[in-house]
Structure formats: structure tokens, C-alpha cells
N, C-alpha and C positions, 0 to 999 in steps of 0.2 A: 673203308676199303680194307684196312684190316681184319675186319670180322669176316667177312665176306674169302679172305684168303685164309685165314681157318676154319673156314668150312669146308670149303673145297677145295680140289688140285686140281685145275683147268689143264688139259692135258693134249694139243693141239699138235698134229699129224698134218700131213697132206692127202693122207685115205687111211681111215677110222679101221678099214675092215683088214687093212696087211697086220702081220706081227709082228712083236717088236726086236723078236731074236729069233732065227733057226732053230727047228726043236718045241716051239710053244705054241697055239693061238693067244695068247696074251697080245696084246695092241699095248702104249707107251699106256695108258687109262687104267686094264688090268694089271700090268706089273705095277704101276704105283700105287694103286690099292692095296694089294697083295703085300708087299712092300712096309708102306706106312701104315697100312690101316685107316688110313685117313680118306672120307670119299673123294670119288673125281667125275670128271667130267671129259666126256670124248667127244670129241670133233676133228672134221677132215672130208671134206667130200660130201657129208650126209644127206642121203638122198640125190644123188647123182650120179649115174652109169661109171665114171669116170673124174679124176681129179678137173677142179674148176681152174686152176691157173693158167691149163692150156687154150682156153677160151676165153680169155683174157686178152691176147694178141692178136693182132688182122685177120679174120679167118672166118670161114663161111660155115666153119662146123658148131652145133652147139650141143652144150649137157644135154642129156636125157634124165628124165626122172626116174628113179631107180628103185627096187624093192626093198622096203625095208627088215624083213624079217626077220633075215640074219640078224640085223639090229637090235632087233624087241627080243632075240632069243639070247642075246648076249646080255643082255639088260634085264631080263628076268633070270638068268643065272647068275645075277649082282654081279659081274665083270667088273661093270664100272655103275653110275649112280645116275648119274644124268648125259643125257646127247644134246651139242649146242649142234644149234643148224645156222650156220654162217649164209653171210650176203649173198652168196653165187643161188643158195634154192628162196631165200627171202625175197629176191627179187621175181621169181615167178609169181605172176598177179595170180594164179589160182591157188599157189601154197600160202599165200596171206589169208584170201577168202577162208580158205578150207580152216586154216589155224583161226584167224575169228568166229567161222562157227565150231568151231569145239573139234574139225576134225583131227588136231592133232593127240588127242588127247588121250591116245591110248598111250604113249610114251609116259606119260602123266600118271595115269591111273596104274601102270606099270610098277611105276617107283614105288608110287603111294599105296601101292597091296605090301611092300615086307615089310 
């Protein structure tokens, strides 16, 4: 566990794509790179129209799946280093499919070009 916490700063929001302060696009992920120098990791919503918590409670509404591009253009301007994708889009049975066959993996090969 330790190794694993210096390599990264897991950097966890409610919605990846707001900022972290008035005046910046930095998100909590970009300012502590910036910051530390240290890489991070952004997560909060990713892949989802809107925050998951609210579909969490009784309610006939649910996520939508959401564009990710602003994402991968934040991620190829090294903002941050990697995107975790939490439980609320893991549990859509076509984003497991799609990530078993490789379709996640432009996020991947993203990193893995700087």
C-alpha cells in the first residue's frame, strides 16, 4: 500500500470536470500535480451526464452515459495522469463489455504516449 501511495495522489471529487477554485480549470487532480509534482488520479462522475449520488436514492431517474472528450483532452494536456471510473459507470454491463474488449483503452494509450 505504500508504494502504491507514492506513486500516486488519488484525487477524488463528486464531478471530475468542475474546478477546483474560481479563476482556474484545474479540477482537485490538476492543482495537486501542479502543486506536488507528484502524478494523480481523477475521479467523480466519469462518464456520466451528471453526479451518481443523486441516483443513489428512490428515484425513477437514472445516469446517462456521457462524452468523454473533454476528459482525454485534459489527459493529454497531462492535467492529471490517470482517470479512475468508479462503481456508478462499472456497473453498466456494456462499459465492463466494452472495457474487456479493449474499448477502453484509449485513456490507456493516452498516458502511455508522454
Amino acid at each position: 500500500m505504500d508504494l502504491f501511495a507514492s506513486l500516486f495522489i488519488h484525487c477524488s471529487t463528486r464531478r471530475f470536470w468542475e474546478p477546483e477554485f474560481e479563476g482556474s480549470s484545474l479540477n482537485l487532480a490538476g492543482w495537486t500535480r501542479q502543486l506536488t509534482g507528484k502524478p494523480t488520479i481523477t475521479v467523480g462522475s466519469v462518464g456520466l451526464d451528471d453526479e451518481f449520488l443523486q441516483y443513489m436514492v428512490k428515484t425513477d431517474k437514472v445516469a446517462q452515459p456521457a462524452n468523454i472528450e473533454g476528459l482525454l483532452e485534459r489527459l493529454n494536456r497531462q492535467e492529471f495522469d490517470l482517470v479512475a471510473v468508479g462503481r456508478a459507470l462499472w456497473s453498466i454491463r456494456t462499459g465492463r463489455r466494452r472495457c474487456a474488449k479493449g474499448g477502453c483503452r484509449t485513456c490507456c494509450h493516452s498516458a502511455a504516449r508522454r
